[in-house]
One Martini backbone bead per residue (centre of mass of N, CA, C, O) as a GRO file, in nm:
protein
  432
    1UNK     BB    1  10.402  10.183  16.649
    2UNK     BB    2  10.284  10.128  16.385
    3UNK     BB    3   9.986  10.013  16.523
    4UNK     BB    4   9.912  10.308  16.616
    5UNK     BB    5   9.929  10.440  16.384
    6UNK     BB    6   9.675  10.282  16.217
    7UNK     BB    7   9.472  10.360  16.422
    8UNK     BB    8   9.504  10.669  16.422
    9UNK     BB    9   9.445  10.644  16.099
   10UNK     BB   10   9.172  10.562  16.095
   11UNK     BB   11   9.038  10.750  16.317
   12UNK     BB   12   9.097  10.982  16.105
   13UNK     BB   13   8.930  10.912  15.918
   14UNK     BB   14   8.663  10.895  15.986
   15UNK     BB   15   8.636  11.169  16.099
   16UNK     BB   16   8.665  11.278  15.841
   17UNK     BB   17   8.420  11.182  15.694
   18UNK     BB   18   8.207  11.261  15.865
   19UNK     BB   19   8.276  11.594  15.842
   20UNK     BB   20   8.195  11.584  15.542
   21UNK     BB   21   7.935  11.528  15.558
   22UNK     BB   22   7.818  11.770  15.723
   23UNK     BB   23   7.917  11.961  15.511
   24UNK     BB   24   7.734  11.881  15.320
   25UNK     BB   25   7.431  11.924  15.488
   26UNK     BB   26   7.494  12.210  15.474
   27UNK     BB   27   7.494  12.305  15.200
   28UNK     BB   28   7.214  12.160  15.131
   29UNK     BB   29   7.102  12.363  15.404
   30UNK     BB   30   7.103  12.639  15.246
   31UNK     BB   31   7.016  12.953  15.253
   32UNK     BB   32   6.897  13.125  14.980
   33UNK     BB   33   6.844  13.428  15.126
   34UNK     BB   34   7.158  13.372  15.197
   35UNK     BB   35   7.414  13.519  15.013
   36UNK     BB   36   7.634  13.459  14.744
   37UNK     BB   37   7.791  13.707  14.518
   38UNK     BB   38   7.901  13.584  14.241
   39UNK     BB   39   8.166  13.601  13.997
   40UNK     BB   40   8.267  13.465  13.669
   41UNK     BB   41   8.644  13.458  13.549
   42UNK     BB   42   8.646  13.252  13.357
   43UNK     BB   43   8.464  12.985  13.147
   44UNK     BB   44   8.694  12.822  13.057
   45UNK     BB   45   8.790  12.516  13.147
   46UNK     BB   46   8.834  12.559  13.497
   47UNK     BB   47   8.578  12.766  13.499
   48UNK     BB   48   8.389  12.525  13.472
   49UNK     BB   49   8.418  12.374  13.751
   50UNK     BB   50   8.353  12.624  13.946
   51UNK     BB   51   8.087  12.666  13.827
   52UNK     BB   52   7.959  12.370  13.932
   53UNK     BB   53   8.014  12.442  14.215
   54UNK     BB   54   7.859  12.674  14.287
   55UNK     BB   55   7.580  12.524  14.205
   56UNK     BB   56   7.591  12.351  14.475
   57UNK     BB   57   7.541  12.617  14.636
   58UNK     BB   58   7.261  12.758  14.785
   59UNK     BB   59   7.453  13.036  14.922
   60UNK     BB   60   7.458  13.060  14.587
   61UNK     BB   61   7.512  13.322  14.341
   62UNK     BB   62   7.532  13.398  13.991
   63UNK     BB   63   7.547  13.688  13.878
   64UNK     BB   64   7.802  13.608  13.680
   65UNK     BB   65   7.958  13.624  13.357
   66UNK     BB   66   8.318  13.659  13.252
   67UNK     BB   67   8.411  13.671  12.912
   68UNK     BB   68   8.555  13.723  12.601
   69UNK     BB   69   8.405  13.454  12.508
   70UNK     BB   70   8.082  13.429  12.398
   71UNK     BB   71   8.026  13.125  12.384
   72UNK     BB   72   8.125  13.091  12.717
   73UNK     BB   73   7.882  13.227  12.815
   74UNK     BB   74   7.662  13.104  12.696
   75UNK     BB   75   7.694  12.832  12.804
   76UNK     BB   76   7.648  12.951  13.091
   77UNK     BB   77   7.417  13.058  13.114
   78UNK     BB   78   7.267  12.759  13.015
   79UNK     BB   79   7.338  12.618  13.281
   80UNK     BB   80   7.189  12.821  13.511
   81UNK     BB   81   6.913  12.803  13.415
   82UNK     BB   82   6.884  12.513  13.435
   83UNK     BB   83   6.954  12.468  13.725
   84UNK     BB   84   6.791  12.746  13.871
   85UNK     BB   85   6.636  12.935  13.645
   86UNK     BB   86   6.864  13.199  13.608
   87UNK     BB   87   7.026  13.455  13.437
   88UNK     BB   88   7.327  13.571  13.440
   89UNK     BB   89   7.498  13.825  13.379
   90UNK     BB   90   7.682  13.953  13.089
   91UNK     BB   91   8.050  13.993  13.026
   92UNK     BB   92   8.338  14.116  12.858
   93UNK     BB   93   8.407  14.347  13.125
   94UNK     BB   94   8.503  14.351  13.427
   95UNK     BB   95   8.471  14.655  13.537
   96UNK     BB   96   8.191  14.601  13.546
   97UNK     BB   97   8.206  14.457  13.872
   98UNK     BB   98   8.345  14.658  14.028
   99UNK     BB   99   8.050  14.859  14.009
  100UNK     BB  100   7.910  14.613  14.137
  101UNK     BB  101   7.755  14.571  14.464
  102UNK     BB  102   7.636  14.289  14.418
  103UNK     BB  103   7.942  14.197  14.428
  104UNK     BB  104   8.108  13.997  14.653
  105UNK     BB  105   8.262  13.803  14.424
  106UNK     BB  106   8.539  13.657  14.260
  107UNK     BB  107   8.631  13.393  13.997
  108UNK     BB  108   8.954  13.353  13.855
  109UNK     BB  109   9.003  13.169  13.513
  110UNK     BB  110   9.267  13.295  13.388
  111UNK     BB  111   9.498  13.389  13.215
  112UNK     BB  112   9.792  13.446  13.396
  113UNK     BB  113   9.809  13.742  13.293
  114UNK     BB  114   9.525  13.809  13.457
  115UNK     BB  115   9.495  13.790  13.764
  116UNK     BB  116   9.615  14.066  13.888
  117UNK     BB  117   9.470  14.265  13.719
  118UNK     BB  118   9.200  14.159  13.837
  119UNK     BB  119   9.209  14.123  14.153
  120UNK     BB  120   9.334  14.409  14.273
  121UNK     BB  121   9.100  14.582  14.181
  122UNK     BB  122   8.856  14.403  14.334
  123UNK     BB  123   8.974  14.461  14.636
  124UNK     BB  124   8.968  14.792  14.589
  125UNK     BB  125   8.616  14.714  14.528
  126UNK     BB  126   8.559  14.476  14.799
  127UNK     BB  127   8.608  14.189  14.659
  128UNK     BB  128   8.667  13.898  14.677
  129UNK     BB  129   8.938  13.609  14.590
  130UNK     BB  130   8.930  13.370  14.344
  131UNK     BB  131   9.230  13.209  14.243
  132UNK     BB  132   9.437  13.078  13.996
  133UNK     BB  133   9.678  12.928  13.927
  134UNK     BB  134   9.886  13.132  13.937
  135UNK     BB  135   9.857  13.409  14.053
  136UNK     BB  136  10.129  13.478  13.935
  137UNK     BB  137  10.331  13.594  13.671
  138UNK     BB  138  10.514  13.731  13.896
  139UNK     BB  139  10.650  13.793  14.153
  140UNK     BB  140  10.571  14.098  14.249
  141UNK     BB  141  10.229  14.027  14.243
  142UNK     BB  142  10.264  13.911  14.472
  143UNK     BB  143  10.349  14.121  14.672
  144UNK     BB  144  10.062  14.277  14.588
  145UNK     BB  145   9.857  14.093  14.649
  146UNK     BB  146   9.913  14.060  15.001
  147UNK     BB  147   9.880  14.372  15.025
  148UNK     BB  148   9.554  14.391  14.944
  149UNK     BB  149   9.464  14.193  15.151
  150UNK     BB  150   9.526  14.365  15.341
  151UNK     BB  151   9.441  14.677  15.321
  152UNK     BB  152   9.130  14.544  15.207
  153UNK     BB  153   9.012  14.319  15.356
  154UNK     BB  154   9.059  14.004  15.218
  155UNK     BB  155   8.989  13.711  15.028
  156UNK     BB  156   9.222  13.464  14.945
  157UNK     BB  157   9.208  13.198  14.705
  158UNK     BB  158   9.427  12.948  14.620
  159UNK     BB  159   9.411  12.710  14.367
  160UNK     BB  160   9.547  12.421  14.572
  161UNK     BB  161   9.355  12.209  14.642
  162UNK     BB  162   9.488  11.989  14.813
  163UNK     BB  163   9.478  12.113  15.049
  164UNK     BB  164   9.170  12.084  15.144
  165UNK     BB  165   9.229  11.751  15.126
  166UNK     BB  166   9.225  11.499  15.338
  167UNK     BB  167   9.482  11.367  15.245
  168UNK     BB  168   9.646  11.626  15.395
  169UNK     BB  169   9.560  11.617  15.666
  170UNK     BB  170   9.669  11.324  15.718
  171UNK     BB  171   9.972  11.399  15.624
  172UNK     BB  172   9.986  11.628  15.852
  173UNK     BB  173   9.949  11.496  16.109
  174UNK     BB  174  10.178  11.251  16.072
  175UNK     BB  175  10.423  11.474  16.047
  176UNK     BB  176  10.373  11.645  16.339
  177UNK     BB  177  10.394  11.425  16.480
  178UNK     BB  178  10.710  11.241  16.305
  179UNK     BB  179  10.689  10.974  16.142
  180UNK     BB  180  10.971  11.100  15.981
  181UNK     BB  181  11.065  11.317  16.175
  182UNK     BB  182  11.251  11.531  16.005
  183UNK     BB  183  11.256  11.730  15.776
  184UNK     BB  184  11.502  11.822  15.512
  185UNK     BB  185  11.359  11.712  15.245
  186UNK     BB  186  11.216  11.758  14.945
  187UNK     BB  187  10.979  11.705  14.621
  188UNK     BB  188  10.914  11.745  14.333
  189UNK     BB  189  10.689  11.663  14.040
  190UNK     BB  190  10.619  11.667  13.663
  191UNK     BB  191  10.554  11.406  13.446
  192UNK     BB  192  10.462  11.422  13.099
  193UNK     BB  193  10.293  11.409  12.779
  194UNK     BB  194  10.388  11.642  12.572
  195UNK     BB  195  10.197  11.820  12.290
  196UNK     BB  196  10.283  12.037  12.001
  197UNK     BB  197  10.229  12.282  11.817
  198UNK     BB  198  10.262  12.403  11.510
  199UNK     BB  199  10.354  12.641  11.336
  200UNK     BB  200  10.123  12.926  11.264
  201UNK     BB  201   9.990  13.149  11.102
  202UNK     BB  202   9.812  13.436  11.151
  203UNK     BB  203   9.481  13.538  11.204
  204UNK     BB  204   9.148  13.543  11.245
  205UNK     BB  205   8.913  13.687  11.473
  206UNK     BB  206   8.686  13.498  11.648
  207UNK     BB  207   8.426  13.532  11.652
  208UNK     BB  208   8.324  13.684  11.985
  209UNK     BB  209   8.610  13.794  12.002
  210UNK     BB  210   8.819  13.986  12.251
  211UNK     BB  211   9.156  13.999  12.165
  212UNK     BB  212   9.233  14.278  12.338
  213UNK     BB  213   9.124  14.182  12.623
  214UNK     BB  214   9.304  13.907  12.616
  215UNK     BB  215   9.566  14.046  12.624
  216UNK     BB  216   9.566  14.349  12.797
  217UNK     BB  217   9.906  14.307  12.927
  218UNK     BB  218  10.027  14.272  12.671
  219UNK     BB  219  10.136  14.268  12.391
  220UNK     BB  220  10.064  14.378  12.044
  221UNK     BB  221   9.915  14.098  11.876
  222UNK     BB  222   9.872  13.898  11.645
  223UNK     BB  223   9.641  13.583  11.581
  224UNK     BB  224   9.711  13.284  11.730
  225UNK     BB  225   9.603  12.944  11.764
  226UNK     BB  226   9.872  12.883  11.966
  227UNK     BB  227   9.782  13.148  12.188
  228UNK     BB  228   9.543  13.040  12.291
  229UNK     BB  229   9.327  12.824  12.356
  230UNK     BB  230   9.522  12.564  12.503
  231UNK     BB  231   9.812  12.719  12.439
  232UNK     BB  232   9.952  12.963  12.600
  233UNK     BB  233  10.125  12.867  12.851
  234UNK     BB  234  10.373  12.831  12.667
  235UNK     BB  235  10.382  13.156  12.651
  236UNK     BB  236  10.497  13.416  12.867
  237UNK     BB  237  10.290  13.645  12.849
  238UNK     BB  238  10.051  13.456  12.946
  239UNK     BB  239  10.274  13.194  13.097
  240UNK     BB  240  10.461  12.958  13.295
  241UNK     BB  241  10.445  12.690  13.204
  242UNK     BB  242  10.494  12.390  13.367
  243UNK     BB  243  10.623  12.517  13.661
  244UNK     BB  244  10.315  12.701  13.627
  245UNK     BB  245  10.064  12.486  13.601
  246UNK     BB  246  10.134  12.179  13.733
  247UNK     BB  247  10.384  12.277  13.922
  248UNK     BB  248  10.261  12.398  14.137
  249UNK     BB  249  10.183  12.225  14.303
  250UNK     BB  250  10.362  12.049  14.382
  251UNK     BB  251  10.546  12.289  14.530
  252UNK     BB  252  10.375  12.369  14.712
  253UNK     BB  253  10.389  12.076  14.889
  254UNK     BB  254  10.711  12.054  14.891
  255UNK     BB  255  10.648  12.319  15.120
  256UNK     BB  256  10.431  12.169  15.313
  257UNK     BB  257  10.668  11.951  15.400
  258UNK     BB  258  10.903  12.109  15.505
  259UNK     BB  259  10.809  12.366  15.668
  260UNK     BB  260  10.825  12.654  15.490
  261UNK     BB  261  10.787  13.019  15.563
  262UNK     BB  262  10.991  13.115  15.300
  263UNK     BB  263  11.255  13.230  15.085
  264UNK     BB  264  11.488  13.106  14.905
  265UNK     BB  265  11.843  13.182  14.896
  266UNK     BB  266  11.896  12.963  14.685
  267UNK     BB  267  11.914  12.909  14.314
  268UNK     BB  268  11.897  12.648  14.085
  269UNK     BB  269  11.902  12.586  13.718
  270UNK     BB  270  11.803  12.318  13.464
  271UNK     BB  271  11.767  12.282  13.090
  272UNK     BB  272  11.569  12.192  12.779
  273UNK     BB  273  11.544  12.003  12.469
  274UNK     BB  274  11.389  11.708  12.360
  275UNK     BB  275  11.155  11.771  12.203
  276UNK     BB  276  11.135  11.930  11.891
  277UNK     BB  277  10.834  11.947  11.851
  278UNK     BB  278  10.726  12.202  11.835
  279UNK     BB  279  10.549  12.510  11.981
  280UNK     BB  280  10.763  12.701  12.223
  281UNK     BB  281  10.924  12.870  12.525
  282UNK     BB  282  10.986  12.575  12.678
  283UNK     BB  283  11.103  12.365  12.845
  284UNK     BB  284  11.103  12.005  12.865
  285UNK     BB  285  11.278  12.050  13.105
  286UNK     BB  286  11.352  12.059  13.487
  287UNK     BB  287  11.601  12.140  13.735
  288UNK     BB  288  11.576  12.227  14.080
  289UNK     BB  289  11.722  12.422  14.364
  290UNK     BB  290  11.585  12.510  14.727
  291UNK     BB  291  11.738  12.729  14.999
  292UNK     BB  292  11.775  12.737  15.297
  293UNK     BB  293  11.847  12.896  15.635
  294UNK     BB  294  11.803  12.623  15.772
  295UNK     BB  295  11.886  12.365  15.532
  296UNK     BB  296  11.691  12.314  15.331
  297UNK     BB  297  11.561  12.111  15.064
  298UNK     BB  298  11.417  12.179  14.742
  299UNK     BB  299  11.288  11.997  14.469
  300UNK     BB  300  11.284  12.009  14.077
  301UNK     BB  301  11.086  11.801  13.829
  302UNK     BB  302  11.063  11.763  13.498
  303UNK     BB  303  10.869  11.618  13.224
  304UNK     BB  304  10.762  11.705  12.891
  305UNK     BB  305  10.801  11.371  12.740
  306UNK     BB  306  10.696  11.122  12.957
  307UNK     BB  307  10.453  10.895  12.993
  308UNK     BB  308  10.612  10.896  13.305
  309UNK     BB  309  10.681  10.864  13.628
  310UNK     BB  310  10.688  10.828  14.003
  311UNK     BB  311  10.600  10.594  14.145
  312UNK     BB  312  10.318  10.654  13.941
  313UNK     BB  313  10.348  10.937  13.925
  314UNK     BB  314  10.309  11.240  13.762
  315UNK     BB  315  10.243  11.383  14.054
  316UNK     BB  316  10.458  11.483  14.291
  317UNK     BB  317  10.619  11.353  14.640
  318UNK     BB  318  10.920  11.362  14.845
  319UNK     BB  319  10.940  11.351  15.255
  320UNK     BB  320  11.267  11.373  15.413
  321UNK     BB  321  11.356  11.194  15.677
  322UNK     BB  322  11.525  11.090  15.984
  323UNK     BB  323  11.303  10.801  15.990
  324UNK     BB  324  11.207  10.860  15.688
  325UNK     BB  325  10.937  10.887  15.425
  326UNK     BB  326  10.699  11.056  15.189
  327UNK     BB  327  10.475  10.967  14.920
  328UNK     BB  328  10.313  11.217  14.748
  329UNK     BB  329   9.999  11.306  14.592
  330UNK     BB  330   9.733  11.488  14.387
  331UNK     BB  331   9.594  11.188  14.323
  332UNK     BB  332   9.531  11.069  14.654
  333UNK     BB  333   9.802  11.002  14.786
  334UNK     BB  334  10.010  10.817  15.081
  335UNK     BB  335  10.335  10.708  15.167
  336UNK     BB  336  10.490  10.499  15.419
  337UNK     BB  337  10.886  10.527  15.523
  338UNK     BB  338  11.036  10.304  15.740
  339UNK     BB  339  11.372  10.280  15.773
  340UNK     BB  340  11.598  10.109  15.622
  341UNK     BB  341  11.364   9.886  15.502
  342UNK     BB  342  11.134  10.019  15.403
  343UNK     BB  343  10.883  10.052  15.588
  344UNK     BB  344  10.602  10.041  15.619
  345UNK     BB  345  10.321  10.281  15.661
  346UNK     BB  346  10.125  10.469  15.669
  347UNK     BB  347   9.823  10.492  15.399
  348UNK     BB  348   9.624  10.659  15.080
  349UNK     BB  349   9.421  10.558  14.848
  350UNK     BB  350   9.211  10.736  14.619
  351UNK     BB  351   9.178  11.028  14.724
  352UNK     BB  352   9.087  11.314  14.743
  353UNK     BB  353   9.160  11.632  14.556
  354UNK     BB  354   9.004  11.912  14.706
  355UNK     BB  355   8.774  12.109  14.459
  356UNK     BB  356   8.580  12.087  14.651
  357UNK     BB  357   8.665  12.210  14.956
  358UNK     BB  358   8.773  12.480  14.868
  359UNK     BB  359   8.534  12.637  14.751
  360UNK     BB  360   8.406  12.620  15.077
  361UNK     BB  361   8.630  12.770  15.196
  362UNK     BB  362   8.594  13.010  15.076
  363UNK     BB  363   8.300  13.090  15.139
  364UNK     BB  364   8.313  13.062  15.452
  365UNK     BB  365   8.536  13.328  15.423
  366UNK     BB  366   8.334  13.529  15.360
  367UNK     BB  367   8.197  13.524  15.594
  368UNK     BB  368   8.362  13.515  15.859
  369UNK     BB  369   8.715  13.606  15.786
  370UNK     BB  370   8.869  13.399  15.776
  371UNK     BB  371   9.111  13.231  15.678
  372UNK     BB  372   9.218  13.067  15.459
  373UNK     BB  373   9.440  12.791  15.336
  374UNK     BB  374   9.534  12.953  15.047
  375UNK     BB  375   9.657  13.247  15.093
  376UNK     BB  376   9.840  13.473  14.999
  377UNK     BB  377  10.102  13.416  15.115
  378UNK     BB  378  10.089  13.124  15.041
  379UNK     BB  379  10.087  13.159  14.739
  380UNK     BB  380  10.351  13.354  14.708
  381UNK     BB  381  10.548  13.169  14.808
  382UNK     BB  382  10.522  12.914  14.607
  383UNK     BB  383  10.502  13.090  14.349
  384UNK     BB  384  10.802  13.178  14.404
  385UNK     BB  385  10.938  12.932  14.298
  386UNK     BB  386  10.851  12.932  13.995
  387UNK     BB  387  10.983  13.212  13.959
  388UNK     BB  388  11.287  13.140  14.084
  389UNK     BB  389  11.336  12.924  13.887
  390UNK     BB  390  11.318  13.049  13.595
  391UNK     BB  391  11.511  13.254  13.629
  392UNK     BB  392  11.767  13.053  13.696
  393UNK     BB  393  11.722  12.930  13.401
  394UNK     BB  394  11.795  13.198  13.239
  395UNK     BB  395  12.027  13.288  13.363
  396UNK     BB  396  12.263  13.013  13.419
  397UNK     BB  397  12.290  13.081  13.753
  398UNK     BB  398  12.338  13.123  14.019
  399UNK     BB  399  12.127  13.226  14.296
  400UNK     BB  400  12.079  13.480  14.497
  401UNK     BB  401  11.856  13.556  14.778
  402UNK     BB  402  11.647  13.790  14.981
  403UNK     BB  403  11.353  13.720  15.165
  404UNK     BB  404  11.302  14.038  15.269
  405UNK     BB  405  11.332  14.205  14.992
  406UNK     BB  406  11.296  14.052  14.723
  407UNK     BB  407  11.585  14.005  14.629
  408UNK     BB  408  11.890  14.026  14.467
  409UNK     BB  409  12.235  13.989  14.487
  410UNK     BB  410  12.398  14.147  14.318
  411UNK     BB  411  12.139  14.127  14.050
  412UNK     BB  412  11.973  14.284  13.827
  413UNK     BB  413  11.913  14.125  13.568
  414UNK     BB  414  11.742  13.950  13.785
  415UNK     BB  415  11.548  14.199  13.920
  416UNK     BB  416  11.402  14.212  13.587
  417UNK     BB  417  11.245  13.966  13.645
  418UNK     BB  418  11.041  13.995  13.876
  419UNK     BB  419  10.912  14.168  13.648
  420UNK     BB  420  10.738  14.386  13.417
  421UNK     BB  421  10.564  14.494  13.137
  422UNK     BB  422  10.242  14.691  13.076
  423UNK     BB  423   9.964  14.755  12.870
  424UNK     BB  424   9.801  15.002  12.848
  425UNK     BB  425   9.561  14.984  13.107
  426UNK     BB  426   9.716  14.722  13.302
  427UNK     BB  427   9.838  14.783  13.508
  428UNK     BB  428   9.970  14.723  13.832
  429UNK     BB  429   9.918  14.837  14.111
  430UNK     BB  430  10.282  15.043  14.260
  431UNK     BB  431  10.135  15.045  14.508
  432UNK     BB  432   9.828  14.976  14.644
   0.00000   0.00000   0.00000
């Protein structure tokens, strides 16, 4: 059985690398004239990686880049005009993308309380929409981006780029297979160690930036710089902390490795601060355990004060089954352990992390009007993890959820934490 295995592992590596190569000759050679109209929506952090992949497609043209931040326009304007030879439009509000009928597609990659108030209004716009993990910044607009895609027929892609990666596809095979039997429990990780800044009093809005459209939807207050650029993720208002920044990958593949396609019905976590330095909201531990209605467990761990991680990895899975166990990074690697000796069995260390592979999901769905790998439904179901995590964790007791109503059982305060108030004119149209 072994021996087979990695026979079957070899020949579907070989079969991924040669479909790679192909899809790579198609993409370099695809007509200029036949284009998909992008604008990049946050180009600063992640939005500059994104800016550099879609510059790799001859069948995209960057419409636009939009950023609150001069800065981060300007130097993405000089780096397309370099690369391509054209400037593309420069905006500091999204609205005006959405009123601009040559524009195909947004990129969106900005702090996570901008997701949806950007998502849904293009969506509307008749737009497609590639969003930066988290989707939503609460749960409530997870099944707003649902509702919107349907409604509007348009195309989303979630940011959990290893979805894409060749090393799932191959360890995806092998689960369906049955390699490790059936799967009862997965696991997430998440553990590095973070930094954070002293606190800091409020200071002046730096040159070229709108920090009142920064702001957006969060509630009106002075600009203080551990709140802005490379900062923000940590508290509320604008981030989701660790369990929503790095954490949701490692969740979302927890849940690709379980194969439950619904949100869980009990939910406990427990956190603290190990480390009392620097200045956030959020626990820098926590362990979160969540049940479903087939008897399944997934569980996660953080550790944002920890050098080191599990097994080698700071981020990762552990997918345990009747036959044996598989662990996951999407660091590009996976290893199988089968029988009570934890016998090795199939594995790929080194592999792609799926993040130009995501993006041209996205593009050739533009296309098609397929449905991407990580469509919006996909993303609900993993960020509802996030945030049922969290409240679980604020809450500090046992959680009920209803997957069907995607409410709490006779727990209202647990019920106002599902959405949040947002500072007009930014809130989230409820119903779309």
């Amino acid at each position: 059985m072994k021996n087979v295995l990695r026979r079957t592992f070899l020949k579907d590596s070989l079969a991924g690398a040669a479909a790679l190569i192909v899809a790579a000759a198609r993409q370099t050679h695809a007509s200029p004239n036949d284009q998909i109209n992008v604008a990049s929506v946050g180009v600063g952090g992640m939005g500059t990686g994104h800016v550099g992949r879609l510059l790799t497609r001859a069948d995209v043209r960057i419409a636009a880049v939009c950023d609150i931040d001069q800065a981060h326009r300007e130097r993405t304007e000089q780096q397309v005009r370099r690369e391509k030879g054209y400037a593309p439009k420069s905006v500091e509000d999204f609205r005006e993308l959405l009123d601009d009928k040559s524009v195909d597609a947004l990129v969106i990659a900005t702090p996570h309380h901008w997701h949806c108030p950007i998502a849904i209004p293009a969506m509307q716009a008749g737009k497609d929409v590639y969003v930066e993990k988290p989707a939503s910044h609460v749960f409530r607009e997870g099944r707003l981006l649902v509702d919107a895609a349907r409604k509007y027929n348009r195309i989303v892609q979630h940011g959990t780029q290893m979805r894409s990666s060749e090393v799932t596809k191959q360890a995806d095979k092998l689960l369906k297979e049955g390699v490790i039997g059936d799967v009862k429990m997965s696991k997430a990780w998440n553990c590095q160690r973070h930094t954070h800044r002293q606190p800091v009093a409020d200071g002046p809005v730096p040159a070229g930036v709108n920090y009142d459209m920064w702001l957006g939807p969060a509630k009106e207050r002075g600009f203080n710089n551990n709140r802005f650029h490379r900062g923000w993720a940590w508290y509320r208002e604008y981030g989701n902390g660790d369990i929503g920044n790095d954490g949701i990958h490692d969740l979302d593949l927890a849940r690709w490795g379980l194969g439950v396609e619904t949100h869980p019905n009990r939910i406990t976590a427990h956190g603290s601060r190990i480390d009392l330095v620097g200045e956030r909201e959020y626990p820098d531990n926590m362990m979160v355990s969540y049940h479903y209605d087939e008897g399944k467990v997934l569980t996660y761990e953080d550790r944002g004060w920890s050098p080191y991680g599990n097994y080698g990895f700071d981020s990762g899975n552990a997918f345990y089954g009747t036959e044996g166990y598989m662990i996951f990074s999407r660091r590009g690697y996976f290893q199988v352990y089968l029988g009570r000796k934890d016998e090795p069995g199939p594995g790929l260390r080194g592999g792609p992390r799926g993040h130009p592979e995501h993006m041209y999901d996205f593009l050739d769905c533009v296309r098609t009007r397929k449905q991407p790998v990580a469509n919006a439904e996909v993303a609900h179901l993993s960020c509802g993890l996030t945030h049922l995590g969290e409240i679980a964790y604020r809450a500090g007791r046992v959680l009920h959820f209803d997957p069907e109503k995607e409410k709490f059982i006779n727990d209202s305060e647990a019920d106002k934490m599902l959405t949040k108030e947002y500072r007009e004119p930014w809130s989230v149209p409820d119903p779309v």
